[in-house]
N, C-alpha and C positions, 0 to 999 in steps of 0.2 A: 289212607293215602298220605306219604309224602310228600311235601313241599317245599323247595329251595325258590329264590329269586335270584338273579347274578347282573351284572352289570360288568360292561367292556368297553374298554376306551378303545374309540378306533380313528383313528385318525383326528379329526374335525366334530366328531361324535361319539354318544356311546350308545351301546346297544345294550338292549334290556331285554328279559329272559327270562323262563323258567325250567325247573326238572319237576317230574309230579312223579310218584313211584309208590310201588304196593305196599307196604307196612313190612312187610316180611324181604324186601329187601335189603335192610340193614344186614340179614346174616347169611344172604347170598347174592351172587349175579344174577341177572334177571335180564334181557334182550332191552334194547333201549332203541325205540323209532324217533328220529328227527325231524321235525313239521316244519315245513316252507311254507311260510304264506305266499298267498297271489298279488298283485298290482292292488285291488283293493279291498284287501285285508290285514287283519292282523295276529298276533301270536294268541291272543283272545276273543279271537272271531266265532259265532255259533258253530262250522263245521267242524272246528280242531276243537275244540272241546268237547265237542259230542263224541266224536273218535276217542279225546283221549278218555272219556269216560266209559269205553269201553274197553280200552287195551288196558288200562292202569287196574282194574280188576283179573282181569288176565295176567297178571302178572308179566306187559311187560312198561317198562320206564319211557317215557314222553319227554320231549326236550321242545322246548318252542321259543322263538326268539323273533323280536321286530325287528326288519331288516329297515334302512334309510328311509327316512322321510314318511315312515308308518307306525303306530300305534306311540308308544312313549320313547323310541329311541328319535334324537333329533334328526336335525335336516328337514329341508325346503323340501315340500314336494315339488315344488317348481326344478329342483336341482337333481332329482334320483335319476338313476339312468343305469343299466345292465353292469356295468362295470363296479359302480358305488354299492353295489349287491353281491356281484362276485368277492371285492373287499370285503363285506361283511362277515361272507360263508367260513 
C-alpha cells in the first residue's frame, strides 16, 4: 500500500489528509473512493480505516481528509458549522 499525506490552506485553516493506494497503482488507474467523516469523527477514525483496509487491497484508492475543527486540521469546535465544511469539500 501506498501512502501520501497533503496539506490545504483553506481560508483561516488548513486541512490535512491522506491518499492510501494499491502498490500497483503506480502503473495504472485504479477507482479512487472519498471518505466524509461524521460530526464526530475523523479522517482516522476506526470505520474509515477498516473500510479503507479493505478497498485498498481491492484495488481501489482511498482519500480521507479532516474537515474543520476535527482531527488535525484547525478550528474551534465551538466555531464549525455546515458551511465551514461545505468550504472545505
Amino acid at each position: 500500500m501506498l501512502e501520501n499525506t497533503f496539506e490545504l490552506k483553506q481560508n483561516d485553516h488548513t486541512i490535512f489528509g491522506w491518499i492510501k493506494k494499491p502498490d500497483k497503482s503506480v502503473c495504472r488507474k485504479v477507482p479512487l473512493a472519498v471518505f466524509m467523516h461524521g460530526v464526530t469523527l475523523d479522517k482516522d477514525s476506526m470505520p474509515l480505516m477498516e473500510l479503507t483496509g479493505h478497498l485498498v487491497p481491492s484495488d481501489i484508492a482511498v482519500l480521507s481528509f479532516d474537515f474543520y475543527g476535527h482531527g488535525q486540521t484547525g478550528g474551534v469546535w465551538d466555531n464549525m458549522s455546515v458551511s465551514k465544511w461545505i468550504e472545505d469539500s
